[in-house]
Each structure stands twice: as structure tokens, then as C-alpha cells.
DOSEVO-975771 format. One line per 3 residues: their letters; for each residue x, y, z of N, C-alpha, C. Coordinates in steps of 0.001 Angstrom, whole numbers. Each point is the difference from the previous one (the first is absolute). Layout:
BEGIN
a = X/Y/Z/X/Y/Z/X/Y/Z  ...;
END
This chain:
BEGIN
xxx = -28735/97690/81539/425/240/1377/1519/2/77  432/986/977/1325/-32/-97/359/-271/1025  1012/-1187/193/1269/-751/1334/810/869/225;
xxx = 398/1166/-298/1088/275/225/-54/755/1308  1247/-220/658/73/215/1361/510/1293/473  -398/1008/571/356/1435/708/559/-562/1407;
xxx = 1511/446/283/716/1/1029/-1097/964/774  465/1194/-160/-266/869/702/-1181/553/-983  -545/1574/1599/-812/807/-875/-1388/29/714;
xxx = -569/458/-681/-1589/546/830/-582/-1478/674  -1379/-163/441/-312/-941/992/235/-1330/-1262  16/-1134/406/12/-983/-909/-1764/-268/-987;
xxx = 418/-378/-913/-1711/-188/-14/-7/-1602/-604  -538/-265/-1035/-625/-1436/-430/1179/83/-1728  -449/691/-409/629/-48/-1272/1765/963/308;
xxx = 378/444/1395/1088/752/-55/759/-458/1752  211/-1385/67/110/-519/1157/1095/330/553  642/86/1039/1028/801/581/1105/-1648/725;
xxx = 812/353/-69/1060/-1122/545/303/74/1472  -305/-885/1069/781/-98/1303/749/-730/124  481/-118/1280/518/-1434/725/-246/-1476/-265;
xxx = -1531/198/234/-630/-1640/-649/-301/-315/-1008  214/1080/-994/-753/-255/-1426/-596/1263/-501  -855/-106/-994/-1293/1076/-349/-821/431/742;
xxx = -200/1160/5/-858/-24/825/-1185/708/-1447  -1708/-756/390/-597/593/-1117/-1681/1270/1214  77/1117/-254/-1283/945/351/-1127/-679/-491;
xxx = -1463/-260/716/-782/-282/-795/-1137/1137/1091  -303/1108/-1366/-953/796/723/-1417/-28/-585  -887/-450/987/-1668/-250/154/-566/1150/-760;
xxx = -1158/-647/-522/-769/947/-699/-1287/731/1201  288/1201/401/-1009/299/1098/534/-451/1232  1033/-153/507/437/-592/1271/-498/-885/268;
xxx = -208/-1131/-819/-568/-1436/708/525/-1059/-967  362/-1025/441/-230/-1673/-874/-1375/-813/-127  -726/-325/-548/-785/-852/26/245/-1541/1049;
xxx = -344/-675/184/632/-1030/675/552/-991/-306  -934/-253/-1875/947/-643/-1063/1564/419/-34  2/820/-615/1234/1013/-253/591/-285/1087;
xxx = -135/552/1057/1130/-411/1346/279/-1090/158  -1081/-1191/-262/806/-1216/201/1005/-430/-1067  -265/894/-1355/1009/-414/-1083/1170/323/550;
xxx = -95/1219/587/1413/892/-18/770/-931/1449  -868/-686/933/876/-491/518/950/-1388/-649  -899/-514/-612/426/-1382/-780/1144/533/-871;
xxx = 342/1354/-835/121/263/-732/1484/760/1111  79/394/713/1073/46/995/1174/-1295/547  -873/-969/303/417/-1178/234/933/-1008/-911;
xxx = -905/329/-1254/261/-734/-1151/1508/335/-875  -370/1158/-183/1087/598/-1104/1157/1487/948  -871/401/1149/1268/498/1422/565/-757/833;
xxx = 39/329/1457/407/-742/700/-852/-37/848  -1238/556/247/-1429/503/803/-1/454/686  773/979/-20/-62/1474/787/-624/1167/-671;
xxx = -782/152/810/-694/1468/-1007/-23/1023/669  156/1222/124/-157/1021/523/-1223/836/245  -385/715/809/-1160/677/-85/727/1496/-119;
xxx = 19/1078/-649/705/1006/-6/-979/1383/445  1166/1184/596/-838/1305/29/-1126/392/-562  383/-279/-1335/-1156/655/-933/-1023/-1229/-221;
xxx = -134/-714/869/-1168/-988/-280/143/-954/-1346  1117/-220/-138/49/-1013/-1136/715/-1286/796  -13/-957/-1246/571/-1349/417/1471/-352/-280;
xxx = 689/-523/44/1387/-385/-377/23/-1610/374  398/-565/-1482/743/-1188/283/996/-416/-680  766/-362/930/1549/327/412/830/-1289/-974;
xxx = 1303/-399/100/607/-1336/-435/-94/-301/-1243  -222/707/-1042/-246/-319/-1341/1363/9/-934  -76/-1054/-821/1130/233/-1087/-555/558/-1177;
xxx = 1342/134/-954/-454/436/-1185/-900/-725/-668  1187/-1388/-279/-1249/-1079/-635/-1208/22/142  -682/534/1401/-1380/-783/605/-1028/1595/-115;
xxx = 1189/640/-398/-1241/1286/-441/-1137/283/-929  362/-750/-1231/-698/456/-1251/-1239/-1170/788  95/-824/367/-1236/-1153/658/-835/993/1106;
xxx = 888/780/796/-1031/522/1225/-1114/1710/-896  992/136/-908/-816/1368/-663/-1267/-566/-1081  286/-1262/-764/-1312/-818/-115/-875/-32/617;
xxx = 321/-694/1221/-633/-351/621/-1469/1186/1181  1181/999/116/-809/1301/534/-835/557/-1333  569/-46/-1089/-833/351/-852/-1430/-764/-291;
xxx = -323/-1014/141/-844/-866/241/-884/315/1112  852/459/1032/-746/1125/1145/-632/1380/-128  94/160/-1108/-55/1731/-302/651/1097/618;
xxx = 1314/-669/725/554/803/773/1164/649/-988  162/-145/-1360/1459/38/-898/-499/1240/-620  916/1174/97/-578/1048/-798/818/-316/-1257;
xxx = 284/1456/-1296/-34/-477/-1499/1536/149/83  399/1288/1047/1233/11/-117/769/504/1214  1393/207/422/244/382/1271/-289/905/410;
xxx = -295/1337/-875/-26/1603/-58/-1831/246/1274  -749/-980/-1012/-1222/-209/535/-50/-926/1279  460/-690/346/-65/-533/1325/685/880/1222;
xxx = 1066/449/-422/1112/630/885/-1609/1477/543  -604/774/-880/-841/750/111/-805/26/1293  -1107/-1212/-159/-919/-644/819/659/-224/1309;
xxx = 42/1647/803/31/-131/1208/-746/517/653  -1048/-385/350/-945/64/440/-573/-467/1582  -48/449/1011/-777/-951/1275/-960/547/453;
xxx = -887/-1431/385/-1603/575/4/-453/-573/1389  -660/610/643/-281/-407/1409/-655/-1083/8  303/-1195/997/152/-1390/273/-1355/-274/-96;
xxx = -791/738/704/-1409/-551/334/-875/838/-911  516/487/-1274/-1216/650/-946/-815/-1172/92  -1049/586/-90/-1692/-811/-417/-75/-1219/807;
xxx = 1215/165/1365/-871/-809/920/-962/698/1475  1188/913/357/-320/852/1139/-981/623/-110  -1598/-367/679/-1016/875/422/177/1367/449;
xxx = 1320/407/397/201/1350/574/168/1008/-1019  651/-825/-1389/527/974/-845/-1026/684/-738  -179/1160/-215/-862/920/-898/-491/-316/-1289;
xxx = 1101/-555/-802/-163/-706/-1494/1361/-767/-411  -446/-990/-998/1349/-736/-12/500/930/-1596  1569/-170/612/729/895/-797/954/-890/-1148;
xxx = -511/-1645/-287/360/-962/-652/-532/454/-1445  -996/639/-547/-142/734/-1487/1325/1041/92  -7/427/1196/898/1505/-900/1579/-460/76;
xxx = 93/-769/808/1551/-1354/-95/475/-141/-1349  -1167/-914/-592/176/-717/-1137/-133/731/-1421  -919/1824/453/396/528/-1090/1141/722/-271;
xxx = 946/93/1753/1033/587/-501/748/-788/-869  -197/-1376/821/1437/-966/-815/-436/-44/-1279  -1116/99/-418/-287/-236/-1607/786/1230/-377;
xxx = -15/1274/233/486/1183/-851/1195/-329/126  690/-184/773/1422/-1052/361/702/-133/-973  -1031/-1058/41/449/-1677/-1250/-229/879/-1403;
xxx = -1314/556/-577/198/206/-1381/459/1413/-138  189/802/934/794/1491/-176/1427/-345/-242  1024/-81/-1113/888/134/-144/1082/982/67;
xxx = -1084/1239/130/963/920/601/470/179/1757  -957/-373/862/-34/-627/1275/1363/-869/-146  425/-499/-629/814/-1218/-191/1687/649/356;
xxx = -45/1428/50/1048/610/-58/287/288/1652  -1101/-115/960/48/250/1373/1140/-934/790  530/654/617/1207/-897/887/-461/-1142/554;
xxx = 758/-970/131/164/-1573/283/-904/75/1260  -9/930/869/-293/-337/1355/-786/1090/293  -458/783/-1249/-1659/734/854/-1226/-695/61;
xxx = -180/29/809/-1611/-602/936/-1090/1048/-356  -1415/-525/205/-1089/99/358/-436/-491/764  -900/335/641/-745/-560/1669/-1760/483/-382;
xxx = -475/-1046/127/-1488/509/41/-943/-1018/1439  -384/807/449/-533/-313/1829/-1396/125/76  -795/-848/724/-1266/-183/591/-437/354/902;
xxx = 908/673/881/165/109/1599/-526/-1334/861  -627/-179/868/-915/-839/723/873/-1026/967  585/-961/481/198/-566/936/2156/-95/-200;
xxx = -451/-81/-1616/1951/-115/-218/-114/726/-933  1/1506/289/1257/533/-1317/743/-166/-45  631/723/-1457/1188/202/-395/299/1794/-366;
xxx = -1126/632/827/618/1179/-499/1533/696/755  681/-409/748/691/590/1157/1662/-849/-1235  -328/-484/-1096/926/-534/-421/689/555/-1062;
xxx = 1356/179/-442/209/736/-974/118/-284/-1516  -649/786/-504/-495/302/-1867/594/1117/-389  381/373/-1564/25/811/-473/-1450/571/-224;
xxx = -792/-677/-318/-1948/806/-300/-377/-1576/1336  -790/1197/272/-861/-709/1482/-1613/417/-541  -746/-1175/-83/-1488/139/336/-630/-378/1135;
xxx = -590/475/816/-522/-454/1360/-1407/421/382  -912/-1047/160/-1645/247/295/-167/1039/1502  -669/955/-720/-727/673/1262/-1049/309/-221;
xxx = -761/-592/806/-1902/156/-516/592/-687/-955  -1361/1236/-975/-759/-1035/-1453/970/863/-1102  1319/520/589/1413/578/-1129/956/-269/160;
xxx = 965/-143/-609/1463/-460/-85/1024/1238/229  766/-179/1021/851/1113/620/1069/-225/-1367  890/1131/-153/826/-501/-882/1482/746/383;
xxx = 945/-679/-41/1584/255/1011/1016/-351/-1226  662/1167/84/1573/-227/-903/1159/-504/1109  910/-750/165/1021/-152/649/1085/944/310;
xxx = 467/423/1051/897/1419/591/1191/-966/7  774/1212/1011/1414/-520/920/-993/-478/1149  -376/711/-65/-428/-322/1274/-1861/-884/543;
xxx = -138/-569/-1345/-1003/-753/40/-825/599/-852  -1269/-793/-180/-1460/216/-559/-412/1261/49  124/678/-768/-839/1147/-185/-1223/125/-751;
xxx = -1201/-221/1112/-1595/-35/-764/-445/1178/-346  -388/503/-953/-173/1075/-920/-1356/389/-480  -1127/-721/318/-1229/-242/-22/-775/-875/-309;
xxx = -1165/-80/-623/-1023/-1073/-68/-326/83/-1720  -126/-886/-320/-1172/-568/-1162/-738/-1094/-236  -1162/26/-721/-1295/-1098/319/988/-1269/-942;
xxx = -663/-1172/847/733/-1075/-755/61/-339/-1644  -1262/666/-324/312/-329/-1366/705/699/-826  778/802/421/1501/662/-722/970/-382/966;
xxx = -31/-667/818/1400/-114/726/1429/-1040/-777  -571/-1035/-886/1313/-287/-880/535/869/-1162  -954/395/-226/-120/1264/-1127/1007/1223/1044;
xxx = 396/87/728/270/1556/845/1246/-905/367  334/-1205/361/1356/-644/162/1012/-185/-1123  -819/-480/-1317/929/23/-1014/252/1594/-389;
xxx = -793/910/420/61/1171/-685/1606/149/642  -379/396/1071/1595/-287/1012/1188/-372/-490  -444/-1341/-591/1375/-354/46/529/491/-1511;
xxx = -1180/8/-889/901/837/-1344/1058/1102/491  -1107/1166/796/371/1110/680/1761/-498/128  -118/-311/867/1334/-932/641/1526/19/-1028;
xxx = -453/-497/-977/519/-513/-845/86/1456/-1117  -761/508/135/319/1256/-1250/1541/1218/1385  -259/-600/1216/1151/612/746/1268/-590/324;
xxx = -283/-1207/76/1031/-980/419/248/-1257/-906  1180/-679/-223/367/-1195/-695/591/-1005/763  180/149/1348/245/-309/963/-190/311/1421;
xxx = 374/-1255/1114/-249/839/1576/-1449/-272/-205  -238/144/1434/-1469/96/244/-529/1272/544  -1412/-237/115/-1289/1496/234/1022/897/1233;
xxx = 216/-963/1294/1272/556/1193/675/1058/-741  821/-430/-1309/1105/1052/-314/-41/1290/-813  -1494/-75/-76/-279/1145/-1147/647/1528/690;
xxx = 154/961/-424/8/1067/-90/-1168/888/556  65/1179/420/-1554/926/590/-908/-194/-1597  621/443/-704/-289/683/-1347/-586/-1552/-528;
xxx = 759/-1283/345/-209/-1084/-1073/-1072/-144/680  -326/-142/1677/-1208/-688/345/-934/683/-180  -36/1066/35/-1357/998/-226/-355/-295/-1384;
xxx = 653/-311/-1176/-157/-612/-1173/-1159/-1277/78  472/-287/287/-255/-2003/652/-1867/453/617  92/1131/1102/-1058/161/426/-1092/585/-542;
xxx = 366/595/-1084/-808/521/-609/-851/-545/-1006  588/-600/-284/-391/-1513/-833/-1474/-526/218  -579/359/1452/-788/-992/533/-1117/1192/401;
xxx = -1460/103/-670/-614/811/845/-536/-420/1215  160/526/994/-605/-584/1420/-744/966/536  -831/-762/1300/-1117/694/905/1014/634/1225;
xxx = -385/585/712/979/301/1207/-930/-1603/1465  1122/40/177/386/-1160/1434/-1251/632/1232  -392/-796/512/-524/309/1654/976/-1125/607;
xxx = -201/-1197/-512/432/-1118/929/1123/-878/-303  1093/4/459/1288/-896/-468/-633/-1510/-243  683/-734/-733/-147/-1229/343/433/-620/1061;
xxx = -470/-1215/585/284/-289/1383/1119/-959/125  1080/-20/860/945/-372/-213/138/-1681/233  434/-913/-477/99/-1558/263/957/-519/269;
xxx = 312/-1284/-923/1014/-692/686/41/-1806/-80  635/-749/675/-58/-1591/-312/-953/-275/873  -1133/-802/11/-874/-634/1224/-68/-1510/-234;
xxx = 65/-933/626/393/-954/271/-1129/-465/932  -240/-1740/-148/-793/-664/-11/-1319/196/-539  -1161/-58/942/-1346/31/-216/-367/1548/-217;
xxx = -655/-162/-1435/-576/1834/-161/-1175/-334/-698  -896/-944/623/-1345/-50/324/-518/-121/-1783  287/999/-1042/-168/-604/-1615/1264/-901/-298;
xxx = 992/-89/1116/1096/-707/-852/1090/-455/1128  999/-630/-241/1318/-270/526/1347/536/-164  609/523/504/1353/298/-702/1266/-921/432;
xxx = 674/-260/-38/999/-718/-13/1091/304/-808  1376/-70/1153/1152/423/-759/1094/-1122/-332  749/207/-540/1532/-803/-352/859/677/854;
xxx = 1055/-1204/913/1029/957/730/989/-74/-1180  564/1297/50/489/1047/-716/10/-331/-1377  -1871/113/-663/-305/-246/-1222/422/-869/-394;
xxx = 364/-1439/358/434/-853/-425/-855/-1391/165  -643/-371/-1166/-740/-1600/-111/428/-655/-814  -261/-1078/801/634/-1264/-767/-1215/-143/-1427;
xxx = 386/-1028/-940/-1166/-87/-886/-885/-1136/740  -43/-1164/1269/-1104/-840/447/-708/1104/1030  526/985/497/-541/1185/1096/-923/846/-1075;
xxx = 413/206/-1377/-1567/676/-1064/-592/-988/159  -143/-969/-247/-342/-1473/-571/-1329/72/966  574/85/1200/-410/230/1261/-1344/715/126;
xxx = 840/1507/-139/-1392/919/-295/-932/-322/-514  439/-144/-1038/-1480/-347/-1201/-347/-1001/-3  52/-1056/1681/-1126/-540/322/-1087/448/672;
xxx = 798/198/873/-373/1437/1177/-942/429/-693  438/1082/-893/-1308/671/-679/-1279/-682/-626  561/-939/-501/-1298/-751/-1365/-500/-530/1244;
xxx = 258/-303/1214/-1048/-783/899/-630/1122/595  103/1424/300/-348/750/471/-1138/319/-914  -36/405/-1144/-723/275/-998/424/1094/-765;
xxx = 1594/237/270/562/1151/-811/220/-176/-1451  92/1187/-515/-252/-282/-2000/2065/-63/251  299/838/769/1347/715/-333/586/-42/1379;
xxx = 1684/607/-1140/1096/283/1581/250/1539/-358  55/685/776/300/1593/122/1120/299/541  1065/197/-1042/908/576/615/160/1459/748;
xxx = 1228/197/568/67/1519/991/1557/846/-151  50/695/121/1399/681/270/616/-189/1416  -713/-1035/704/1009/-253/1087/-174/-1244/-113;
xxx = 482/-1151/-1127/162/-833/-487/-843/-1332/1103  -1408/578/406/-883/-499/360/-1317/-384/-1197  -315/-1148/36/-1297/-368/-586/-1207/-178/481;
xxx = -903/942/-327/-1560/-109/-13/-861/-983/-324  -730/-361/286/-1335/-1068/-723/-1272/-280/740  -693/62/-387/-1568/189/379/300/-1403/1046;
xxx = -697/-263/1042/534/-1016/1149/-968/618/1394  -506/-929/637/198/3/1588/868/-245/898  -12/362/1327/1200/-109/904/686/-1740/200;
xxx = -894/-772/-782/97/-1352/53/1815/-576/-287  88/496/-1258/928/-397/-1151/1625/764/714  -334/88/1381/1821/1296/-89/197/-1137/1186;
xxx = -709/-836/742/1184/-1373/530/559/-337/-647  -240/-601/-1353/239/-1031/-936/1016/1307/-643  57/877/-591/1323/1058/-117/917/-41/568;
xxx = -203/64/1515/642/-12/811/1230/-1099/-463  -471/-773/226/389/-1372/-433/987/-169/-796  -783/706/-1007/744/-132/-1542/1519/870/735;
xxx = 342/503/1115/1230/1080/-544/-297/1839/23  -1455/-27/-198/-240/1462/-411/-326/911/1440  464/1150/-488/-675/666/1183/-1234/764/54;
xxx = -1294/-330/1077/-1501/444/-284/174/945/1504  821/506/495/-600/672/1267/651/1874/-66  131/986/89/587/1145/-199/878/222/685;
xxx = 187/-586/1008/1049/-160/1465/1168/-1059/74  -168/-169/-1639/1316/-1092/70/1204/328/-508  1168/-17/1092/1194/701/-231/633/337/-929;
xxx = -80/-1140/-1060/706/67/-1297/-855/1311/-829  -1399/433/648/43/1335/-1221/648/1141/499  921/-250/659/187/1181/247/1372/331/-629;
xxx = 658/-1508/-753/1173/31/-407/-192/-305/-1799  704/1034/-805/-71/-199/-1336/1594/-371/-587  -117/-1071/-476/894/-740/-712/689/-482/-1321;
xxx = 511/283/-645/100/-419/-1486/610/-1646/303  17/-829/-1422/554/-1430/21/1425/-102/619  495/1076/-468/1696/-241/474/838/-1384/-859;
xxx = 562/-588/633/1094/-965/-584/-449/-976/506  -58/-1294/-1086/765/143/-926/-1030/260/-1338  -1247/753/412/-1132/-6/-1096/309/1430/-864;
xxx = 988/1070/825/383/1101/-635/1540/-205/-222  522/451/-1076/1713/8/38/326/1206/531  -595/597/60/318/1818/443/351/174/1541;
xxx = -700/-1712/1107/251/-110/1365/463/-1053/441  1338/107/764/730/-318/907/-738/-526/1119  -1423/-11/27/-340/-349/1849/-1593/-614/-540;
xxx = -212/-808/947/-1617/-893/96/-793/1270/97  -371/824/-649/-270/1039/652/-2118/-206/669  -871/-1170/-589/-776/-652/388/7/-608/1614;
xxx = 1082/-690/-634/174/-1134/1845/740/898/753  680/1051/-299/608/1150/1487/-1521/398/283  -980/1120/-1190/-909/368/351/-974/-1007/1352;
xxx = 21/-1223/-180/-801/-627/1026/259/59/1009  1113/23/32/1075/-490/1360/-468/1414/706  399/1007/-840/-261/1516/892/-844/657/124;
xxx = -1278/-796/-599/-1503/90/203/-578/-401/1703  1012/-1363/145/-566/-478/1069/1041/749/1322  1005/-40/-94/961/1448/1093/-906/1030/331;
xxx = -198/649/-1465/-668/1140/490/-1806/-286/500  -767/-755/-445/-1087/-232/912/497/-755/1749  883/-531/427/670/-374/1030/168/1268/950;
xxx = 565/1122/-618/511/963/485/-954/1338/-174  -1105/-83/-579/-852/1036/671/-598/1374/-1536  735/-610/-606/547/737/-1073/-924/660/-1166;
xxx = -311/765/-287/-1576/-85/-1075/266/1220/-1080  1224/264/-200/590/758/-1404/-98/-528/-1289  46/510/-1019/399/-852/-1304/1374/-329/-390;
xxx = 381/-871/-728/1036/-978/-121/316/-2/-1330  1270/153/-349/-320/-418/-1492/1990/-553/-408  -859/-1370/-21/1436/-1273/-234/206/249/-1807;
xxx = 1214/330/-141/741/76/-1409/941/-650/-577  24/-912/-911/1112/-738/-406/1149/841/-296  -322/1392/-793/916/893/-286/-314/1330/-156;
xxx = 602/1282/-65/-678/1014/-122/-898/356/-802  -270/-91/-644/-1109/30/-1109/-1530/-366/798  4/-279/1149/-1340/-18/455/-1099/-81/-560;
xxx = -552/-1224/-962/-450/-626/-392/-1830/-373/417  248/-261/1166/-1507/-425/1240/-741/1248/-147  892/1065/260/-689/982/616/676/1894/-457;
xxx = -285/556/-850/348/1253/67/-555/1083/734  -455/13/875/55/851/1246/1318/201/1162  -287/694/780/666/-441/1635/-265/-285/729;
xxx = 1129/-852/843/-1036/-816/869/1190/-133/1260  -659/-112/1362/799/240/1228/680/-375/-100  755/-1330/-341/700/-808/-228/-77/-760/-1361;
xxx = 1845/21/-474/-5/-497/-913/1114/60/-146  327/-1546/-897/997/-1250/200/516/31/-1291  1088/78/-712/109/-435/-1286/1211/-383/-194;
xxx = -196/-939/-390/1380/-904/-640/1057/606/-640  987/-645/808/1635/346/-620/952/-1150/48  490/-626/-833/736/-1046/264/302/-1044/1565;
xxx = -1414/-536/-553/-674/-947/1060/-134/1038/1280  -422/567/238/-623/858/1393/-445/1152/-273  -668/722/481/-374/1073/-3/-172/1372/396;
xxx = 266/987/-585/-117/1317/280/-1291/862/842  713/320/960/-1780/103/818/130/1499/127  -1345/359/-605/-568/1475/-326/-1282/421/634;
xxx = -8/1004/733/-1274/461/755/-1294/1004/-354  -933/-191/-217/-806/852/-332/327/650/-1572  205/-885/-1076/175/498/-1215/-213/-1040/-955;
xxx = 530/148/-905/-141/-1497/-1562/893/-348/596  472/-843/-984/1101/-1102/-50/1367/1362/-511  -485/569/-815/1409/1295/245/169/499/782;
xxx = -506/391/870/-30/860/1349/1560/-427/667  384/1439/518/1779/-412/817/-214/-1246/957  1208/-716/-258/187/-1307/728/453/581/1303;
xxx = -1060/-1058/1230/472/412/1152/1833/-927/185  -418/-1277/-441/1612/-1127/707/-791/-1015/-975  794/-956/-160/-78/-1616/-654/81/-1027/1043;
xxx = -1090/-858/-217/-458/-507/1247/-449/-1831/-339  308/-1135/228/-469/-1152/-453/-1054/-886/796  -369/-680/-745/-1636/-610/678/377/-298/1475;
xxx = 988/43/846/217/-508/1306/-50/1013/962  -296/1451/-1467/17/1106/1078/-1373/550/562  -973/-665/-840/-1511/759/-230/-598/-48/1625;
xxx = 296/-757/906/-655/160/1439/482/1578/139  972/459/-202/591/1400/280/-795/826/-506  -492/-54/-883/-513/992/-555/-1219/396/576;
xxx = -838/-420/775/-1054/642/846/607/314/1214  1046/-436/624/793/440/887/297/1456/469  461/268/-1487/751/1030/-168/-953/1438/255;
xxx = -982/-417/-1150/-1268/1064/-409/-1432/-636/178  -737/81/832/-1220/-311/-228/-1043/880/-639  -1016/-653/-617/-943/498/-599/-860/141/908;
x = -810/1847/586/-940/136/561/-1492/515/-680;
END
């Protein structure tokens, strides 16, 4: 196993940990989008112990825990290895990007669970070494449809249940492009085909940047049925969903006694697992019982609670890259703007690099030597309207309201 530490560079992972503000930060990505409840309680102990117990819940449905030194690394990659969470080398972990819809093989609604064709992508993944050559940050998405997808989310290869076939979508400029159908039992088989495809065009960039000529390459790759029915579009759902619970972290952020937490929650519920999400919400088999006691904990169980409407990175002093709390502003202007009427998206930035969130969003804040640059309806690059400090944020619904 190797300690050695990557400043910078693609997402952090376990064996290629990335440096912040507070320390290490180490990726730990689930096999199939879930922890066992063992496993989660390691990883919180295992946060606490050798981080500072902050863990992250991230976009792509993985975990992060945060505060790590060098010294205390070669102990936490043991130790995950003991988890089966340690792949052989960085090339192969960095790969395994994969997200799989929260409620496979729980949701009665869904058509079939799409947790076999998950786990055979990540296997071609893991022992395809030529796969190994795919950029740091191309995704796969494979979807169930039924109460919480994930098809409305962005992948370079998208699988998504319709009926008793799998829709299948390359990533645009301009979003998901579904391209037709095939029966499930070629659908990992028709994703890796893809991504070779991919790769005999590109050595970089993602599916978005191909060329007319490269993507039609890419598409051809894959024999398909022709489409009747899109997949149906989803999203985060929160609290009670009748096979399960969802519950979020305000702005993806748990403590390690708030997992600790969960995975009581769950093991008293009768859940095997925790399901992570791309809106750094967790799933688990549950009745409406268990989301007081959430409540409780810190978390948010209701869809109407202000803070989702605001996306946040750590900011300072957990990032060196930001000048501003960019967490504790986010709260502050969570609660202004529910005060004031307000129901746009938000997106609080320690620094330009927009971090939380790469989309646009009505509003958005990003750090500049302690205050922030306020930008309308774009990323965090988008032209700066004026520079504005936390004493100014009542103004800002003032000025412009959201109708």
C-alpha cells in the first residue's frame, strides 16, 4: 500500500488522498452504492479515530473522511482493506465510478433490480486494465426507476429501467442523450462496450466533449432496440417512501456519532444497509418512525427544508483554497432567503472552483478574500454582478426576487 500523498488532481480516493485545510482528505467508494451497517459503523469509528470525524457525503455518492495525516494513513488503508473497500492499486480505484439507484431491490415499484448489472460493470472496471486508461472523472449511472431515481442525473453511459429493458443514454452538452433499449442481460456488456468505444476516440475529457464523428463512434458500439418510452425523470425524496427512508446531511456533512447514529436507526428498523445518493442523502429500508429521532440527530427528513435549496462546499478553514465559512454563510442565507419568500437555487462557494455544485444556479456566492462575489443565474464563473459581505445577504432578495 502506498502513503504517499497527491496535493492535487482527480477526485481523492483511498490509496491517492488529496490534501486540504484540515488534513487528508481520504474517498471511500461503496461497492453497489451501499455500506453494510458493519462497515459504516467502522468507517465512522474509523473517521473519529485516525480523522477528525468529519465525513462527507459527496455528488457521486461516495464517502469522504476528512482530517487525516500522513502518519495515520498506512493504518486507515489497512484498515479499509479489512473492509474490502481497498482496491490493488490507484489506477483501479480511481476507475470505479459507478452510481446505482438508492432503492435497487428495495422499491416494489421498480421493474427489476439493476444491483447484478452495477456490480458487473464495476467488476469489468476492476479487472479490465485497459478501462484503467478512462479519465479520473468519467461516471456510469445505472437506474431502477421507481420512487427515487437517478436517471435525470449526469453520466458519461447512463442505464435506466423501462419496463422489463434498459434505456441506454450517452452524455451531451446538453444532457442525456437516450439512444435506445436493450434486454438486461447485455446491458453491462453494451456499457463497457461504450466505454472501450470511448477510449479508442478519446484519452481524455468526457462523453459531453466528443466530436459528431467521435460520438457516433461511441454509439455504434452498442446494438440497440429503438425507444417508445423515455425514462422517467427523478430526483432527492426525503422522509417516508413507504419501502424506505431517506434522509439528508445539511450540506453533505456528518459528523462520525450522526453515522453512528444511522446505523442504529437502521439495525433497529431491520435494515441490512445505508444507501447512498447523489444528493448526498441516505436511504435505508425504515418506517416513518425513525425520522423524529433523525431529526434529532441534526439531519434533514422533510423536502421543504430550506437548507436544500442551498449547496455548499466546506470552505475555511477545512479548504485552503477559501477565504470565507462558506458552510456557516450557507446557513445563515438559507434562513434570509426562506424568511423572504425565496425558492431559487443557491450555491455558497469558498472559491471559484465551485466545488458543491457544477451546474447554475440563481444565485451564487463565491469567495474572494473573505467576502464574496455575487453571480446570477450561472456557475461560480459566471460575470460578477458586485462583491458583497455576509451583512449584505438581507439585500439580496430585496433587490431580485425569485418568482
Amino acid at each position: 500500500m502506498n502513503a504517499v500523498t497527491e496535493v492535487k488532481g482527480w477526485c481523492p480516493g483511498i490509496l491517492r488522498p488529496m490534501a486540504s485545510g484540515d488534513g487528508l482528505i481520504v474517498r471511500v467508494r461503496p461497492r453497489c452504492g451501499a455500506f453494510d451497517l458493519e462497515t459504516a459503523t467502522a468507517l465512522a469509528d474509523l473517521a473519529e479515530r485516525l480523522g477528525n470525524g468529519h465525513i462527507d457525503l459527496t455528488r457521486r455518492a461516495n464517502l469522504q473522511i476528512r482530517g487525516l495525516t500522513d502518519d495515520r494513513l498506512t493504518e486507515l488503508q489497512a484498515e479499509l482493506a479489512k473492509l474490502g473497500l481497498l482496491d490493488r492499486d490507484a489506477e483501479t480505484e480511481a476507475v470505479r465510478n459507478v452510481m446505482v439507484a438508492p432503492l435497487a431491490g428495495l422499491d416494489p415499484a421498480q421493474s427489476l433490480d439493476v444491483r447484478p448489472i452495477a456490480r458487473a460493470i464495476d467488476d469489468a472496471l476492476t479487472s479490465d486494465k485497459r478501462l484503467h486508461a478512462l479519465p479520473g472523472k468519467f461516471g456510469l449511472l445505472v437506474d431502477g426507476g421507481g420512487a427515487v431515481s437517478i436517471a435525470s442525473e449526469r453520466a458519461d453511459i447512463c442505464l435506466a429501467a423501462v419496463g422489463d429493458t434498459l434505456a441506454f443514454g450517452l452524455d451531451t452538452a446538453k444532457g442525456t442523450e437516450w439512444l435506445g433499449t436493450l434486454p438486461p442481460s447485455g446491458a453491462a456488456e453494451a456499457a463497457i462496450a461504450a466505454a472501450h468505444a470511448f477510449l479508442a476516440v478519446a484519452t481524455r475529457g468526457r462523453m459531453r466533449g466528443l466530436s459528431e464523428a467521435a460520438f457516433a463512434h461511441v454509439r455504434a458500439a452498442v446494438d440497440l432496440s429503438p425507444m417508445a418510452v423515455l425514462p422517467s425523470p427523478g430526483g432527492r425524496r426525503l422522509g417516508p417512501l413507504g419501502c424506505a427512508a431517506g434522509v439528508a446531511a445539511p450540506f453533505g456533512r456528518l459528523e462520525a456519532g450522526q453515522l453512528r447514529g444511522l446505523v442504529k436507526l437502521a439495525a433497529d428498523a431491520g435494515a441490512a444497509d445505508l444507501r447512498l445518493s447523489p444528493w448526498r442523502t441516505v436511504y435505508f429500508e425504515a418506517d416513518a418512525f425513525v425520522l423524529e429521532q433523525a431529526r434529532d440527530a441534526g439531519l434533514i427528513v422533510e423536502d421543504n427544508d430550506p437548507l436544500l435549496q442551498v449547496e455548499a462546499c466546506p470552505g475555511a478553514p477545512d479548504c485552503k483554497s477559501s477565504s470565507v465559512d462558506a458552510r456557516g454563510d450557507a446557513g445563515r442565507l438559507a434562513t434570509v432567503a426562506a424568511d423572504r419568500g425565496w425558492h431559487g437555487s443557491i450555491h455558497v462557494s469558498g472559491c471559484a472552483k465551485g466545488c458543491a455544485r457544477s451546474l447554475p444556479s440563481a444565485l451564487v456566492l463565491a469567495g474572494k478574500g473573505g467576502a464574496y462575489r455575487l453571480i446570477r443565474n450561472a456557475t461560480t464563473r459566471g460575470p460578477v454582478e458586485r462583491i458583497i459581505g455576509i451583512e449584505e445577504f438581507e439585500t439580496l432578495f430585496d433587490e431580485r426576487r425569485d418568482d
